[in-house]
C-alpha positions as CSV (number, residue, x, y, z in Angstrom):
1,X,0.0,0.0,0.0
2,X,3.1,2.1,0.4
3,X,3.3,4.2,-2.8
4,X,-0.3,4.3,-3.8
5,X,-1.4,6.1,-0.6
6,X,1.6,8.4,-1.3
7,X,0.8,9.2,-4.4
8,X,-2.7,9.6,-3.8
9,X,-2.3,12.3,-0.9
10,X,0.6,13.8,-2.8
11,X,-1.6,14.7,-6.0
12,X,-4.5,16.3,-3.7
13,X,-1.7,18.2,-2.5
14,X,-0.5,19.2,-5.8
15,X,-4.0,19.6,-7.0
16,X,-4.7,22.2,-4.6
17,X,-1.6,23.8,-5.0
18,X,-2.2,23.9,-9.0
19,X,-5.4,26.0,-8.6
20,X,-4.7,27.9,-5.9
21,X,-1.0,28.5,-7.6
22,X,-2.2,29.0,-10.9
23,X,-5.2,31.5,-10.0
24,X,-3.0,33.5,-8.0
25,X,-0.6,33.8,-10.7
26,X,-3.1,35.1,-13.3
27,X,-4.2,37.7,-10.5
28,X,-0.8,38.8,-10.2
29,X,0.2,39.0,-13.8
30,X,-3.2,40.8,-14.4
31,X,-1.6,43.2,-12.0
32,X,1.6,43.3,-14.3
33,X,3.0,41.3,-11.7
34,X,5.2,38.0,-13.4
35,X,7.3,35.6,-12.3
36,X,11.3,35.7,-13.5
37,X,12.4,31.9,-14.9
38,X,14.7,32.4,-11.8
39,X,12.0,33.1,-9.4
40,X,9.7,30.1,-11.5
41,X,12.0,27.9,-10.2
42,X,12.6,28.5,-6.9
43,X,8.7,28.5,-6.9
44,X,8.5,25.0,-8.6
45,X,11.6,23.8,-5.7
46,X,9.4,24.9,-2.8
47,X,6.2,23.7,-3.7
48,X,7.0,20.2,-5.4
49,X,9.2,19.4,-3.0
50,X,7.1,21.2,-0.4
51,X,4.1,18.3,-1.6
52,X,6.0,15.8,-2.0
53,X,7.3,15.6,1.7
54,X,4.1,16.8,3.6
55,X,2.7,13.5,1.9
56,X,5.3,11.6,3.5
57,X,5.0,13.4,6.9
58,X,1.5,12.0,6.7
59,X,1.8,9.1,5.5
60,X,1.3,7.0,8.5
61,X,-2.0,8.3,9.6
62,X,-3.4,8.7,6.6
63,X,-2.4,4.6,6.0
64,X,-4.2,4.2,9.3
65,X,-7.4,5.8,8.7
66,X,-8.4,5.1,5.2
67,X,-7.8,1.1,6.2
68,X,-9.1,1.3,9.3
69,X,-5.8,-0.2,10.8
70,X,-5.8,-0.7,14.6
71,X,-2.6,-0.7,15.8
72,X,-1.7,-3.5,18.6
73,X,-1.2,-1.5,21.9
74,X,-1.4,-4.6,23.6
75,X,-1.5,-8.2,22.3
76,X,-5.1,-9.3,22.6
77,X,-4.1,-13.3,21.9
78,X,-1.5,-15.8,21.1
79,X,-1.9,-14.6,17.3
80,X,-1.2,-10.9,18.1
81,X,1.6,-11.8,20.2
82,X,3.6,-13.7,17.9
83,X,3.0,-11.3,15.2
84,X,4.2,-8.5,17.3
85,X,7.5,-10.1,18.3
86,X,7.8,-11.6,14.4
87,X,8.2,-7.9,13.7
88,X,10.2,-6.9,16.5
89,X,12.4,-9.7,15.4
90,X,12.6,-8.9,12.0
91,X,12.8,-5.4,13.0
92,X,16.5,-6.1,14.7
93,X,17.8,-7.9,12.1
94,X,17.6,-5.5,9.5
95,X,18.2,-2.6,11.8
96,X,15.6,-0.4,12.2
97,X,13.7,0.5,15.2
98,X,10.4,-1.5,16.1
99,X,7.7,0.0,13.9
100,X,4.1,0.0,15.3
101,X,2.0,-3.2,14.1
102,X,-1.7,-3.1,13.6
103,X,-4.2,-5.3,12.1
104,X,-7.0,-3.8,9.2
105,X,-9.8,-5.0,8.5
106,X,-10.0,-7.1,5.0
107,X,-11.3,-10.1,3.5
108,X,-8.7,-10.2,1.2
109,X,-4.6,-11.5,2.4
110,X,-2.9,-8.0,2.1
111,X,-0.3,-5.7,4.5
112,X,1.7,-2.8,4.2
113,X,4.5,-1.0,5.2
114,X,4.5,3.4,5.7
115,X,6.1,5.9,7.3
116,X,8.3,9.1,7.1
117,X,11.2,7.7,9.3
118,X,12.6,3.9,9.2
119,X,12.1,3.8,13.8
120,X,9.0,5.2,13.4
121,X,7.4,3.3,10.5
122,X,3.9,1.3,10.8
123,X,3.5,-2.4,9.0
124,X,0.0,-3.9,8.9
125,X,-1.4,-7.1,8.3
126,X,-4.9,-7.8,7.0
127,X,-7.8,-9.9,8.8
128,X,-7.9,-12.1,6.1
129,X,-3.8,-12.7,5.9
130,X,-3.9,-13.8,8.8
131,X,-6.7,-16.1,8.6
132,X,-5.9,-17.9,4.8
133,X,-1.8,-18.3,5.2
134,X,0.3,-19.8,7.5
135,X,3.0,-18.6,9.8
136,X,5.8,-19.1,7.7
137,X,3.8,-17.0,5.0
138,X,3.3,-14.4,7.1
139,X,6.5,-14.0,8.7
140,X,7.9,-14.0,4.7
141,X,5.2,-10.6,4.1
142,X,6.3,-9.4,7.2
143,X,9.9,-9.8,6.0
144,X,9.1,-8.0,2.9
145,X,7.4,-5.3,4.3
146,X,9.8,-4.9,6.7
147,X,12.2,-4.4,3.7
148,X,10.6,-1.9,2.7
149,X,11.4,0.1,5.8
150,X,14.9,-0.8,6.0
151,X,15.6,-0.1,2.4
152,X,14.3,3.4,2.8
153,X,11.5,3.4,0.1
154,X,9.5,5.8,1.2
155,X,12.5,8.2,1.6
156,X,13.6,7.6,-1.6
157,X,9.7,8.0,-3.4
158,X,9.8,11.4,-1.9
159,X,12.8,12.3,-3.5
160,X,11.8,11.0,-6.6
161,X,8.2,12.3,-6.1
162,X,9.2,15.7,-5.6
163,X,12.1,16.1,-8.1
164,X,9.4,15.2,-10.6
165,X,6.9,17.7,-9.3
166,X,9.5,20.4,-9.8
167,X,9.9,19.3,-13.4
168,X,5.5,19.4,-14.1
169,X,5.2,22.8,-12.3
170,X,7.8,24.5,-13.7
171,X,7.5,23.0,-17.3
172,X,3.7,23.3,-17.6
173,X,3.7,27.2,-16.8
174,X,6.8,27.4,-19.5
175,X,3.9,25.7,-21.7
176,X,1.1,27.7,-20.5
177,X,2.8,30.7,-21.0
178,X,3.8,29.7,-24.5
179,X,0.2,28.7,-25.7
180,X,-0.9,31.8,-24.1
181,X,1.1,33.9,-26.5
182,X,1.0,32.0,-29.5
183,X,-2.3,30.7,-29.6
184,X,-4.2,33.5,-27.7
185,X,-2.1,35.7,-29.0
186,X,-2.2,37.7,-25.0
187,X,0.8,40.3,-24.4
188,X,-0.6,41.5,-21.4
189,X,0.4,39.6,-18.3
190,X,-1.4,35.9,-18.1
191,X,-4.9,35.2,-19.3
192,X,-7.5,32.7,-19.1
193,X,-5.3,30.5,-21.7
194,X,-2.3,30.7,-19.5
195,X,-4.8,29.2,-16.6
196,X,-6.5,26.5,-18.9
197,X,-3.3,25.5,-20.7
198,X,-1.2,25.4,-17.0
199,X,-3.7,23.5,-15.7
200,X,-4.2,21.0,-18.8
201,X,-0.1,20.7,-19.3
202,X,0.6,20.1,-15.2
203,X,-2.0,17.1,-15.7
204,X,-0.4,15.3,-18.7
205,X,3.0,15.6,-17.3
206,X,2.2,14.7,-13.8
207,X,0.6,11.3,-16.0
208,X,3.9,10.8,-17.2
209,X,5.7,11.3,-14.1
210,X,3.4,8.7,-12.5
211,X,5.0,6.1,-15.0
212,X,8.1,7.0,-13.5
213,X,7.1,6.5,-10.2
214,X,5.5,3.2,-11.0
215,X,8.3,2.0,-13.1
216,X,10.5,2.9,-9.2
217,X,7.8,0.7,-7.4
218,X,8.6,-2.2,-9.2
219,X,12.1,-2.0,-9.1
220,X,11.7,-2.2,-5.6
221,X,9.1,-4.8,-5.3
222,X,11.7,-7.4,-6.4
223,X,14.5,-5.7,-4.1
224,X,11.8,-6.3,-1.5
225,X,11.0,-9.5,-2.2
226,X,14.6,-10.4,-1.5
227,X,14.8,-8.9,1.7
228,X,12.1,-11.2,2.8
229,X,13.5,-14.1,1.8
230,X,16.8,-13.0,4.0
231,X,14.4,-12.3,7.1
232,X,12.3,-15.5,6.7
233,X,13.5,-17.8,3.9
234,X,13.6,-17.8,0.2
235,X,11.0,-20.9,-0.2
236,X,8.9,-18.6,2.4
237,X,9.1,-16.1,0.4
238,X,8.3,-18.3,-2.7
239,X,4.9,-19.6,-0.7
240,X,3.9,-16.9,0.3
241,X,3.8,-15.3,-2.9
242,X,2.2,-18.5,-4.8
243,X,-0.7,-18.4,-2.0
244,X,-1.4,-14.7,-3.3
245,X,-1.6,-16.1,-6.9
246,X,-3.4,-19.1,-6.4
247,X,-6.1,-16.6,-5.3
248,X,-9.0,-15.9,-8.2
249,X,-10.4,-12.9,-7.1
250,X,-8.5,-11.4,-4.3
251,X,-10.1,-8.5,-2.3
252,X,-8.3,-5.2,-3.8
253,X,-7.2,-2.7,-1.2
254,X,-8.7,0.5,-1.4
255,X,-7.0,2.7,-4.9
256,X,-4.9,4.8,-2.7
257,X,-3.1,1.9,-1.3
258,X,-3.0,-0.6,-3.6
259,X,0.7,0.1,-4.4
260,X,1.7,-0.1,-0.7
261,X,0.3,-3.7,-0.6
262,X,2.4,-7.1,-0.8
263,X,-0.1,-7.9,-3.9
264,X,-1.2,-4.6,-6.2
265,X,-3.7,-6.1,-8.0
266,X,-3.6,-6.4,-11.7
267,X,-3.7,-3.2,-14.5
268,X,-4.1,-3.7,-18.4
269,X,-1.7,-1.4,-18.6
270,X,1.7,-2.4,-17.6
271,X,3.6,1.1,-17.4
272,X,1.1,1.9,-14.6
273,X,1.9,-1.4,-12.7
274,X,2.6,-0.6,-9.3
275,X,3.7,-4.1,-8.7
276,X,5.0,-6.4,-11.3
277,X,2.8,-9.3,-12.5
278,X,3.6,-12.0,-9.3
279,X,4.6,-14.7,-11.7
280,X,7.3,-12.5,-12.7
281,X,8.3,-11.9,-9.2
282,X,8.2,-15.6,-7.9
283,X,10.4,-16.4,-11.0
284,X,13.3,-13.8,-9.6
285,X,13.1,-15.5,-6.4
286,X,13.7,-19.1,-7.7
287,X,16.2,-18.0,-10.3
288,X,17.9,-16.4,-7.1
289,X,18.4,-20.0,-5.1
């Protein structure tokens, strides 16, 4: 569920930064008020980085409340208890603090991993993991998720995130700007083309840049899937992902999270994969022994 919920609170973020921006700049320029390149720039740093990172910052509670996750404050049976210490074993090993563990309430077998620091990071577990795959599988999708942490994902998607955020603001003004001269044919600060074209331009790039930021989650879906077979063994590993194709119809996390999740559903279009095809993935594992 990791990147999806990311990317989902980072484009409200930028949304609302795009109109607001954008309307705010026409004002201005209607005012003969316009920006330098220079100043464009600085402008495009600050708020595409600015989005990128108050989505991480949030990450965790927003993971929390749009799956419902309740986080173990104490162990309420056996089954709680050795997932918590599963974690906090796992946790030690690849050398990050104890993230908090919770439990959400799904059908489907599904978990994730989120947070803005690797101590303070959350990994749940669905009801219905728990219930449809053994311990061994579990402690492999904990492994993987805990991966995730250690490898610094979520660090790294902000990076990325926001990099490419600086790149859609400040290109699709340069292309609002131009279609508001040439086509409209406006010499006089920034018009309603500048607006319309801005608007249209920041939402075709920011397309593109999501195939970037898929083609990322991939990448480290397989880096991932290694680390869990180091925490809890490669034919683990290999089981657990096998149960999570042998299911038909599996329960699909909500669209926010589906990239943050151990299985991200399927896509008929492979450039906006979040997670590569699970065949693919149990392949790398073998090919790995």
């Amino acid at each position: 569920m990791r990147i999806l919920l990311f990317l989902a609170t980072n484009i409200a973020i930028m949304v609302v930064l795009m109109i607001t921006s954008s309307l705010a700049e026409g004002y201005l320029a209607s005012q003969g008020i316009q920006f330098p390149r220079m100043q464009l720039l600085v402008f495009s740093v600050v708020f595409g980085m600015g989005g990128a990172f108050i989505s991480l910052a949030i990450s965790k509670w927003i993971a929390k409340r749009m799956t419902g996750a309740r986080v173990i404050e104490q162990p309420a049976n056996s089954m709680e208890e050795w997932l918590v210490e599963t974690v906090r074993q796992q946790a030690n090993v690849a050398g990050i603090g104890m993230p908090e563990v919770a439990i959400f309430p799904s059908q489907s077998p599904n978990a994730f991993a989120t947070g803005a620091r690797k101590d303070k990071a959350l990994v749940a577990v669905s009801e219905g993991l728990l219930r449809g795959m053994s311990r061994d599988e579990i402690r492999a999708v904990l492994g993987h998720e805990i991966s995730h942490v250690a490898n610094g994902d979520m660090i790294t998607l902000a990076l990325i995130q926001g990099v490419l955020n600086v790149f859609v603001i400040f290109f699709s003004r340069i292309v609002g700007e131009f279609i508001d001269k040439a086509v409209f044919k406006n010499d006089r600060g920034h018009g309603i083309g500048y607006i319309a074209a801005t608007i249209f331009a920041q939402i075709v790039l920011g397309i593109l840049a999501s195939i970037i930021v898929m083609w990322f989650s991939r990448r480290r879906e397989f880096r991932a899937d290694e680390g869990g077979a180091r925490l809890a063994g490669r034919q683990e590993m290999i089981a657990a992902l096998e149960r999570l194709s042998s299911l038909s119809e599996p329960e699909p996390l909500p669209e926010q999270l589906s990239a943050f999740g151990i299985s991200g559903g399927k896509s008929m279009m492979r450039l906006f994969m979040t997670h590569p095809p699970l065949e693919e993935r149990i392949a790398a594992l073998k090919a790995g022994t």
